[in-house]
Backbone atoms as SQL, in Angstrom:
CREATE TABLE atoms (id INTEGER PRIMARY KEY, chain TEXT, resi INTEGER, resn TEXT, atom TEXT, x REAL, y REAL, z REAL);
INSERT INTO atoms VALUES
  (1, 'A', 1, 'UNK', 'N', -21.461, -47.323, -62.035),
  (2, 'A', 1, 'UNK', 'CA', -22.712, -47.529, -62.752),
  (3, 'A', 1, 'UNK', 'C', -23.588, -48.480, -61.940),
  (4, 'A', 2, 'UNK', 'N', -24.495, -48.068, -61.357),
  (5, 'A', 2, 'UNK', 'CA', -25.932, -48.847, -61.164),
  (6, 'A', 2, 'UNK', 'C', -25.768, -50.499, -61.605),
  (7, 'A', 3, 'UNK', 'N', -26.236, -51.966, -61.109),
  (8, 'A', 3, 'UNK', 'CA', -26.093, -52.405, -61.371),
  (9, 'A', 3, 'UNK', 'C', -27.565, -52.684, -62.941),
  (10, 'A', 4, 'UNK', 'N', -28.896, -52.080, -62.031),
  (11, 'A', 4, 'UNK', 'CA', -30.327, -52.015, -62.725),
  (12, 'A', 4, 'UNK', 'C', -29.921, -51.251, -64.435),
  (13, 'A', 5, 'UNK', 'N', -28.418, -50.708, -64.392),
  (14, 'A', 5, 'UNK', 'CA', -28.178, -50.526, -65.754),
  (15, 'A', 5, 'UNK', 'C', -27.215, -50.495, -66.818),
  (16, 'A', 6, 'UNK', 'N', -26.682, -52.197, -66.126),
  (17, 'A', 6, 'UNK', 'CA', -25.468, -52.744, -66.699),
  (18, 'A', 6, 'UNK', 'C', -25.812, -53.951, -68.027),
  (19, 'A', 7, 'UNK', 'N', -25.506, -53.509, -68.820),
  (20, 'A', 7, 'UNK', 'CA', -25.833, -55.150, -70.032),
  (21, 'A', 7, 'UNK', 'C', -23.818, -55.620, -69.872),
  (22, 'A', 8, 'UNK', 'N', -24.299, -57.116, -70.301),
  (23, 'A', 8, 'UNK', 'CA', -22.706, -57.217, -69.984),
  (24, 'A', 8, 'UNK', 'C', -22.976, -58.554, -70.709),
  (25, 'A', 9, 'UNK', 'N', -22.226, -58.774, -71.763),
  (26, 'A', 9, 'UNK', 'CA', -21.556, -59.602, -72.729),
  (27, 'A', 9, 'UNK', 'C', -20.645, -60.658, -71.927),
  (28, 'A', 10, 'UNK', 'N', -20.730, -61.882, -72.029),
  (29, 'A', 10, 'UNK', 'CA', -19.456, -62.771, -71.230),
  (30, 'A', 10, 'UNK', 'C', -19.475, -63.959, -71.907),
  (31, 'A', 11, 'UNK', 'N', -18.311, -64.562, -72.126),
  (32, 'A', 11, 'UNK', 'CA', -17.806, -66.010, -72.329),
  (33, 'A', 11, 'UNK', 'C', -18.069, -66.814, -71.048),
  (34, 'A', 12, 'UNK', 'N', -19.058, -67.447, -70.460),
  (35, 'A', 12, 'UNK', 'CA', -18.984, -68.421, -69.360),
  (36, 'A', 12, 'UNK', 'C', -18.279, -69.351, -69.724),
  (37, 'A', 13, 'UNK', 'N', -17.999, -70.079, -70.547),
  (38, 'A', 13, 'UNK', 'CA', -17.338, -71.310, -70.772),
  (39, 'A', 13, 'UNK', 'C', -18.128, -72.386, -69.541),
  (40, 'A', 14, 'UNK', 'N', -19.920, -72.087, -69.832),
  (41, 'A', 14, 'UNK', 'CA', -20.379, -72.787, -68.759),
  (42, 'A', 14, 'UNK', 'C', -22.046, -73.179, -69.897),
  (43, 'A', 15, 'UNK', 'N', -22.472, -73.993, -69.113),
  (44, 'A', 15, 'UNK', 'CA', -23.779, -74.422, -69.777),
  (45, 'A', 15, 'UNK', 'C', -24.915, -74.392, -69.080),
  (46, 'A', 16, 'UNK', 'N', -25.979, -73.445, -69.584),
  (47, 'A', 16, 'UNK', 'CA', -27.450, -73.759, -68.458),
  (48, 'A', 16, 'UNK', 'C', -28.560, -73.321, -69.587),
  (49, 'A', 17, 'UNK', 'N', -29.522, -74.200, -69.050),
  (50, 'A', 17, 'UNK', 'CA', -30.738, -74.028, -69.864),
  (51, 'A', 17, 'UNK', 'C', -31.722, -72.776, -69.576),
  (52, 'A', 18, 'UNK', 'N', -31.184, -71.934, -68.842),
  (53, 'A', 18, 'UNK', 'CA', -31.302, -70.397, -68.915),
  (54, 'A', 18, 'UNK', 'C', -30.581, -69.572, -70.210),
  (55, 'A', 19, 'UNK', 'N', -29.801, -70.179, -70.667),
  (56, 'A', 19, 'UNK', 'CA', -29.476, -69.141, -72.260),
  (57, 'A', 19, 'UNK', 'C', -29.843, -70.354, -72.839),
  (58, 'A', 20, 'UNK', 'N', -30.500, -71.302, -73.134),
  (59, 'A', 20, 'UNK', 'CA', -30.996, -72.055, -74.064),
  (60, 'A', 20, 'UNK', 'C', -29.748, -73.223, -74.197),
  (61, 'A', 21, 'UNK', 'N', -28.957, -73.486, -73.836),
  (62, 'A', 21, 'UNK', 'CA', -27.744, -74.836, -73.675),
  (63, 'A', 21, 'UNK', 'C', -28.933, -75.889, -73.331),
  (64, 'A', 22, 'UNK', 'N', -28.441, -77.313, -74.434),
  (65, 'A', 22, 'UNK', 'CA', -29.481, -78.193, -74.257),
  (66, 'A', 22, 'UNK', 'C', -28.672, -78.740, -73.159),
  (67, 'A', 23, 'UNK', 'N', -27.695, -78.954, -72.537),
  (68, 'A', 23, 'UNK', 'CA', -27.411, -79.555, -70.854),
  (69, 'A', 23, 'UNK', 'C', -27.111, -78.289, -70.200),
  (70, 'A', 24, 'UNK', 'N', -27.084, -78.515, -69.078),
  (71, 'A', 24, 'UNK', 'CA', -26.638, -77.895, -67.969),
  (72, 'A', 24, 'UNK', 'C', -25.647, -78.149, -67.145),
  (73, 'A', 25, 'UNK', 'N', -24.361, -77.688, -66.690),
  (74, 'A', 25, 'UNK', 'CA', -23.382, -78.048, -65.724),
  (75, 'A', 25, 'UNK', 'C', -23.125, -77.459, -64.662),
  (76, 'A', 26, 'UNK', 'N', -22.486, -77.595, -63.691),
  (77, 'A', 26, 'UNK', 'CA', -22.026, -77.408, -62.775),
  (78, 'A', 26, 'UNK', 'C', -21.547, -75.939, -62.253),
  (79, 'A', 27, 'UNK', 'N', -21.029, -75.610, -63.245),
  (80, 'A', 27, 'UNK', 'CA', -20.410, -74.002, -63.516),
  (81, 'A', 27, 'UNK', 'C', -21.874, -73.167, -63.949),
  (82, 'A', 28, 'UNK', 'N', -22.618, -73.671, -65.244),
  (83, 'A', 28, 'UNK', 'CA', -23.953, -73.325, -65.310),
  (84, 'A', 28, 'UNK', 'C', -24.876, -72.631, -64.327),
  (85, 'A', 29, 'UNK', 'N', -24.696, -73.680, -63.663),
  (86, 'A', 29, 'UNK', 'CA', -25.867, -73.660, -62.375),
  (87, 'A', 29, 'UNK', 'C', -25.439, -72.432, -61.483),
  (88, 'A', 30, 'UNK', 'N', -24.380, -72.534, -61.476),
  (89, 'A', 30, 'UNK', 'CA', -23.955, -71.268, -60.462),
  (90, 'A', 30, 'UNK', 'C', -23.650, -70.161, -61.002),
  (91, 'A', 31, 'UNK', 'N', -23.183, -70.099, -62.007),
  (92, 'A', 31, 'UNK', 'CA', -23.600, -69.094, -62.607),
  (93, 'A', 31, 'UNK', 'C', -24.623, -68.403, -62.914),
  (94, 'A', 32, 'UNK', 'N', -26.312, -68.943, -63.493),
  (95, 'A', 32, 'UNK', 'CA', -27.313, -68.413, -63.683),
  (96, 'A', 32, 'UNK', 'C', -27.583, -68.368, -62.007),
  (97, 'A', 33, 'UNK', 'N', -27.208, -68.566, -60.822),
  (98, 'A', 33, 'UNK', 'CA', -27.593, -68.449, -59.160),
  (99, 'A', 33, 'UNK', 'C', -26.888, -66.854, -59.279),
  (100, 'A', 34, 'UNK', 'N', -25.877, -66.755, -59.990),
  (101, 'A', 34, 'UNK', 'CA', -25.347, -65.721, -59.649),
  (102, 'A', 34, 'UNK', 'C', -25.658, -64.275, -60.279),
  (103, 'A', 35, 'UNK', 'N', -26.452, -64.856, -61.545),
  (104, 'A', 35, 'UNK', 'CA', -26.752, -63.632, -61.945),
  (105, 'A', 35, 'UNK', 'C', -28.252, -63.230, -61.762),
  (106, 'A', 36, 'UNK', 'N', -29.101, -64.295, -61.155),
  (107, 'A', 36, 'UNK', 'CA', -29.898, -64.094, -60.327),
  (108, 'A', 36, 'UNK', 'C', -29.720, -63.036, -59.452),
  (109, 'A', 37, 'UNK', 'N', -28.943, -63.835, -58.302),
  (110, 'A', 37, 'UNK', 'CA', -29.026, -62.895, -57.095),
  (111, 'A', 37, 'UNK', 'C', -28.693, -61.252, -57.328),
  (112, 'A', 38, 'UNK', 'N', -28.123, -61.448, -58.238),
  (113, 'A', 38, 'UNK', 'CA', -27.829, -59.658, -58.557),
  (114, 'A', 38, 'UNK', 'C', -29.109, -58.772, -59.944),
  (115, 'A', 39, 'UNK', 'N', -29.956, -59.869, -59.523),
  (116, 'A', 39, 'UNK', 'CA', -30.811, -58.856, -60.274),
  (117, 'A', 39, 'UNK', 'C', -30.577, -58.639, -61.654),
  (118, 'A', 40, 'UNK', 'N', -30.086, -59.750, -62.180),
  (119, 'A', 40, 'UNK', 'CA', -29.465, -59.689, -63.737),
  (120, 'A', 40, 'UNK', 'C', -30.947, -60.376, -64.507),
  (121, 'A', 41, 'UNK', 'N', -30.546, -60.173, -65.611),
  (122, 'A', 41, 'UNK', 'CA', -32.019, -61.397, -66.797),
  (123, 'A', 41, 'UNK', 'C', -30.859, -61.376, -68.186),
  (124, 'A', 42, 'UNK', 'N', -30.935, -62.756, -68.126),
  (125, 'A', 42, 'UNK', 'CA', -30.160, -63.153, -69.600),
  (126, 'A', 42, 'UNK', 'C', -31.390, -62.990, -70.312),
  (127, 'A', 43, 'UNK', 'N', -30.793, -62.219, -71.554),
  (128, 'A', 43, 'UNK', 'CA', -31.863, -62.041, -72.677),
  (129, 'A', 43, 'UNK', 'C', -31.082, -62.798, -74.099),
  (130, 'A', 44, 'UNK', 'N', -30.330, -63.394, -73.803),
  (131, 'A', 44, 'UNK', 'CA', -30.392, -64.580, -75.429),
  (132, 'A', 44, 'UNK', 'C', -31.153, -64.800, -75.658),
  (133, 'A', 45, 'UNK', 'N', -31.528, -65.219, -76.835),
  (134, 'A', 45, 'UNK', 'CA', -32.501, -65.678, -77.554),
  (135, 'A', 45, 'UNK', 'C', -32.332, -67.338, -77.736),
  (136, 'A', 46, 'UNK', 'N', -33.030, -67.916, -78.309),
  (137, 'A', 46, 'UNK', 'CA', -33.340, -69.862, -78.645),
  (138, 'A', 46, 'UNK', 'C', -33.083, -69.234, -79.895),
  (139, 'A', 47, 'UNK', 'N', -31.930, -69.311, -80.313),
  (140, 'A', 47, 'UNK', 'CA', -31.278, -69.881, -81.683),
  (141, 'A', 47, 'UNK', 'C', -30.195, -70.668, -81.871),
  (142, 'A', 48, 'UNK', 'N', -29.218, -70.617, -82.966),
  (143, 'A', 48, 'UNK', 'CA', -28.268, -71.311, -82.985),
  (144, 'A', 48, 'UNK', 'C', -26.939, -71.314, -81.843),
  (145, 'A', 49, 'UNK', 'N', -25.716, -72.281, -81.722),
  (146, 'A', 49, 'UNK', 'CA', -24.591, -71.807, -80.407),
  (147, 'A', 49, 'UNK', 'C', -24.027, -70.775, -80.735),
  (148, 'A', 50, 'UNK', 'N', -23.530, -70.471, -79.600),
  (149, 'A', 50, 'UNK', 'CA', -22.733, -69.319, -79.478),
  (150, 'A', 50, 'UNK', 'C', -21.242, -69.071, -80.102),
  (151, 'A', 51, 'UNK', 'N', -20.915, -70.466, -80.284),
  (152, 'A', 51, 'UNK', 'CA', -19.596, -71.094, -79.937),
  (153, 'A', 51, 'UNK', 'C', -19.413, -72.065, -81.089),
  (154, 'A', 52, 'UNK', 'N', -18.823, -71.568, -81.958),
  (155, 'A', 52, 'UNK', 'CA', -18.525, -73.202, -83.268),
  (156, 'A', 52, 'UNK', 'C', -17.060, -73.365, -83.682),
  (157, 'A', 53, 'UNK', 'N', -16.698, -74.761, -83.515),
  (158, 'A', 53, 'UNK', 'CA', -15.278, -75.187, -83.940),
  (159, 'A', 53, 'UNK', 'C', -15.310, -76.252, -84.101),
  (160, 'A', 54, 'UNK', 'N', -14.271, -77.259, -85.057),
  (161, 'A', 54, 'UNK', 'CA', -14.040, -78.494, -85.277),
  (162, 'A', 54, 'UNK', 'C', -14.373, -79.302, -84.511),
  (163, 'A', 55, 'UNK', 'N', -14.368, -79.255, -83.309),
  (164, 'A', 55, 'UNK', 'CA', -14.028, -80.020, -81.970),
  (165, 'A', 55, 'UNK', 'C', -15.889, -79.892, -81.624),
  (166, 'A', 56, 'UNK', 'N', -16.840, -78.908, -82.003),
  (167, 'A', 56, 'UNK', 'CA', -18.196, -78.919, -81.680),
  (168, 'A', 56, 'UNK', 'C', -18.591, -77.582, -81.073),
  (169, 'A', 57, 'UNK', 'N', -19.936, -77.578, -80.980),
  (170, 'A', 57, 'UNK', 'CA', -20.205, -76.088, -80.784),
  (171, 'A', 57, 'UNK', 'C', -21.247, -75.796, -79.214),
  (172, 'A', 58, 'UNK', 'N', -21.371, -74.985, -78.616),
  (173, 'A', 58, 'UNK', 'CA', -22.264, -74.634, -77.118),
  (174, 'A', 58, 'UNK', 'C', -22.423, -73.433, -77.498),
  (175, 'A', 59, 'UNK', 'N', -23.493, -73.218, -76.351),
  (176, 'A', 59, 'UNK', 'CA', -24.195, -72.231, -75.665),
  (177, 'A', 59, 'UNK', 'C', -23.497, -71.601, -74.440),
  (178, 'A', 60, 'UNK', 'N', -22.324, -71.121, -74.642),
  (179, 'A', 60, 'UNK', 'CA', -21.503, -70.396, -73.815),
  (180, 'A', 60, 'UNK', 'C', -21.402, -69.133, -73.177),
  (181, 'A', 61, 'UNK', 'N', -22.091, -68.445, -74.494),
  (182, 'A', 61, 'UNK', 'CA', -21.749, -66.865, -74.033),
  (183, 'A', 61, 'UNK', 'C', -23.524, -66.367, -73.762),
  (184, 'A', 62, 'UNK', 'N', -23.252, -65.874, -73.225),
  (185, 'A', 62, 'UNK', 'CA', -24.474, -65.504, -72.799),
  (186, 'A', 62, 'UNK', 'C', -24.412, -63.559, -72.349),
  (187, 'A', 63, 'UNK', 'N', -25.779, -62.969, -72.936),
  (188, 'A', 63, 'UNK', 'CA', -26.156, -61.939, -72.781),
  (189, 'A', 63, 'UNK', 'C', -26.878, -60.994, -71.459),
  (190, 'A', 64, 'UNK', 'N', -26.109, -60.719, -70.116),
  (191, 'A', 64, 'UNK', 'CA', -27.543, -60.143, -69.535),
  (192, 'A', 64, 'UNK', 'C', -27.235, -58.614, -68.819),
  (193, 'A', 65, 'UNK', 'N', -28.838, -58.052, -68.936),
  (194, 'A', 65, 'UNK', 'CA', -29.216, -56.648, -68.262),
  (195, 'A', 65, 'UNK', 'C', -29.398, -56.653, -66.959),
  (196, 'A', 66, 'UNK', 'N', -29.239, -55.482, -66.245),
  (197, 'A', 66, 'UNK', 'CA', -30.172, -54.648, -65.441),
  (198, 'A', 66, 'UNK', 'C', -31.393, -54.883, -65.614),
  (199, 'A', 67, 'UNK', 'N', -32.700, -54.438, -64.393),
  (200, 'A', 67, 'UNK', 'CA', -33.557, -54.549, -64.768),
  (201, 'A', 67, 'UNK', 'C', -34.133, -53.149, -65.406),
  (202, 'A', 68, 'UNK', 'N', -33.177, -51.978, -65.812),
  (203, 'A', 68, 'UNK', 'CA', -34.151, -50.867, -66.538),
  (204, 'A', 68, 'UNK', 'C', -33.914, -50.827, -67.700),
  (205, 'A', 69, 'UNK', 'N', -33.039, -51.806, -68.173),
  (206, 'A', 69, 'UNK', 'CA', -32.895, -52.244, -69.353),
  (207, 'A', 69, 'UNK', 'C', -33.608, -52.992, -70.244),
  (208, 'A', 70, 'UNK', 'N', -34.443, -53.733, -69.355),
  (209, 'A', 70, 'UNK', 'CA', -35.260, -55.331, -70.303),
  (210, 'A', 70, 'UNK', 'C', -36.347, -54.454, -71.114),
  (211, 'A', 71, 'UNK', 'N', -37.014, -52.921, -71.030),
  (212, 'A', 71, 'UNK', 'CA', -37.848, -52.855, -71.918),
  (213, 'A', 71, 'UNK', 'C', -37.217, -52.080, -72.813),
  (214, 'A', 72, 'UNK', 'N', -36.091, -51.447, -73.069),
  (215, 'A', 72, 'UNK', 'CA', -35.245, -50.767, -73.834),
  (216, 'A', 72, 'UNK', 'C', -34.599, -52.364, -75.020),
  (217, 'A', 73, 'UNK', 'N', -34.343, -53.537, -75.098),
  (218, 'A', 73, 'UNK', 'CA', -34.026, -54.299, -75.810),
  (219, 'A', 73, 'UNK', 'C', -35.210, -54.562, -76.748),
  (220, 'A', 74, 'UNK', 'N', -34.476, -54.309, -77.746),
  (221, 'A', 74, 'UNK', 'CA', -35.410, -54.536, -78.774),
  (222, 'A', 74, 'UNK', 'C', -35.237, -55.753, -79.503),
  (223, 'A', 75, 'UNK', 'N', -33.527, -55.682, -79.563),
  (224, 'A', 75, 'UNK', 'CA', -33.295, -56.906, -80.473),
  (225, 'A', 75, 'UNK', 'C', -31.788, -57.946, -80.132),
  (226, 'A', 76, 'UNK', 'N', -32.074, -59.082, -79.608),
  (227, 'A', 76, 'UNK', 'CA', -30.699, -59.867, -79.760),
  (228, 'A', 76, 'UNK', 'C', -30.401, -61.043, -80.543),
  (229, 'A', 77, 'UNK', 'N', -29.363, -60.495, -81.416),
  (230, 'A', 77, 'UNK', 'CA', -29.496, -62.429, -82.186),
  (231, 'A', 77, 'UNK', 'C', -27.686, -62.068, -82.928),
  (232, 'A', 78, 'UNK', 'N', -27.363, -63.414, -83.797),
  (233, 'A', 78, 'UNK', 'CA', -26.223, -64.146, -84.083),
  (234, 'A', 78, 'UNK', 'C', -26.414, -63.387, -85.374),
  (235, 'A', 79, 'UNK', 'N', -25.710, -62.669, -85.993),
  (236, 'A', 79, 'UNK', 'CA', -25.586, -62.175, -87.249),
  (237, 'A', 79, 'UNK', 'C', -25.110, -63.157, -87.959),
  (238, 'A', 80, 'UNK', 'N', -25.697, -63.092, -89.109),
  (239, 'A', 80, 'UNK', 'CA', -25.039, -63.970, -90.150),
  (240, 'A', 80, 'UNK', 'C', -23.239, -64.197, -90.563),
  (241, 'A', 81, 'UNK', 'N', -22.891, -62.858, -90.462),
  (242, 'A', 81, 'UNK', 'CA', -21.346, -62.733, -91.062),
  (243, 'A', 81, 'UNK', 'C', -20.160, -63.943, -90.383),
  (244, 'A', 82, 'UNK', 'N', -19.451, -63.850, -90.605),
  (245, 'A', 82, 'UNK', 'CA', -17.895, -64.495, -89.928),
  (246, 'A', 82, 'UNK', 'C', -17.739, -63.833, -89.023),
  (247, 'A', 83, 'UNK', 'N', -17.158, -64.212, -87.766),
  (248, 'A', 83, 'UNK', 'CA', -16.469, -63.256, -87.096),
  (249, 'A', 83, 'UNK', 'C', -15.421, -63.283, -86.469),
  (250, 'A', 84, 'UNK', 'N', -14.618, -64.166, -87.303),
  (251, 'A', 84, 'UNK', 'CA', -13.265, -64.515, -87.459),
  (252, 'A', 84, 'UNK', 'C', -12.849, -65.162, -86.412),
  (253, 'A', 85, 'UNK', 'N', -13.494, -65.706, -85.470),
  (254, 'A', 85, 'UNK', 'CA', -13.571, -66.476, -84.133),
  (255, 'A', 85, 'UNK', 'C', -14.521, -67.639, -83.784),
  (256, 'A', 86, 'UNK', 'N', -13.940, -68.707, -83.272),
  (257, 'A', 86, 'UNK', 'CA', -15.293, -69.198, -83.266),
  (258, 'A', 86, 'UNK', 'C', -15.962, -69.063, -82.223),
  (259, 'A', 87, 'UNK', 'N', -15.881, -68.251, -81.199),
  (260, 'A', 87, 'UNK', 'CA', -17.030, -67.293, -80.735),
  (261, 'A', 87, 'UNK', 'C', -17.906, -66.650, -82.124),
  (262, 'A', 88, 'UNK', 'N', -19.234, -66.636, -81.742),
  (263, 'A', 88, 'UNK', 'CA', -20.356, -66.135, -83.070),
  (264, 'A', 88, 'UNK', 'C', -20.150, -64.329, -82.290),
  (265, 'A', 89, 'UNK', 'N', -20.237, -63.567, -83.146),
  (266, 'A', 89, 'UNK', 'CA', -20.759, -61.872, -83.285),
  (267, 'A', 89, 'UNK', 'C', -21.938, -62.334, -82.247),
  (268, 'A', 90, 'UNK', 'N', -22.019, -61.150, -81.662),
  (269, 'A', 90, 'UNK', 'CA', -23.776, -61.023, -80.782),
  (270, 'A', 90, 'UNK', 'C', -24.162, -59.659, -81.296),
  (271, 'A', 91, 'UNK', 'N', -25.492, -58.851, -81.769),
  (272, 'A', 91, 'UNK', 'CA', -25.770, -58.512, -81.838),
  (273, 'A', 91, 'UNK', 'C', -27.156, -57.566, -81.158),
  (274, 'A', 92, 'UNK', 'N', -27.377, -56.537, -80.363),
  (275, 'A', 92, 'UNK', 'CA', -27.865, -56.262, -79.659),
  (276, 'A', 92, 'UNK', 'C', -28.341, -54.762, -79.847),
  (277, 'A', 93, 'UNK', 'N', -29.756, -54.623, -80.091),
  (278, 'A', 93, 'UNK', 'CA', -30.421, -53.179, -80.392),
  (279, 'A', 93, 'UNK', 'C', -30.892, -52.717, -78.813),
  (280, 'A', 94, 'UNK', 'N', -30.477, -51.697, -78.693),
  (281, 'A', 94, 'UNK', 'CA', -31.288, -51.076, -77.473),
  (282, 'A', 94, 'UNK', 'C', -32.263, -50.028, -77.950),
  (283, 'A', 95, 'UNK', 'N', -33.686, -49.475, -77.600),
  (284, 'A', 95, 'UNK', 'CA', -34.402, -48.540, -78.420),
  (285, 'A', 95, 'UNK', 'C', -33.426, -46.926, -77.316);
């Protein structure tokens, strides 16, 4: 598959103010370098973390496309429900 038409869901277990994480780290940084260079675009949205547990919650997982994808997204966000993890559900409309 083309990379211009890959969406791909991931746990970074990393932080950058490219998916909206109010810090940024180390792993972060190279990570959003990396999905740069390949022509990727995180399309999260600025809402609530990704990530909630006793211990506290981040901006971990992060969402990104291809570029023949970005006008086909219509919709990404955190559904309300449980999702029995404390990883949050992602939710994602393509038209």
């Amino acid at each position: 598959m083309p990379i211009n038409k890959l969406v791909w869901f991931t746990d970074t277990n990393s932080k950058s103010e490219t998916w909206f994480s109010p810090l940024s780290n180390s792993r972060g940084t190279k990570f959003a370098e990396c999905i740069s260079a390949h022509n990727l675009f995180v399309i999260n949205e600025d809402c609530s973390p990704t990530f909630c547990s006793s211990q506290g919650s981040s901006y971990i997982d992060i969402t990104a496309v291809g570029m023949d994808l970005l006008e086909v997204v219509s919709c990404w966000h955190l559904p309300a429900y449980d999702s029995l993890s404390d990883l949050k559900a992602i939710d994602l409309i393509l038209l």
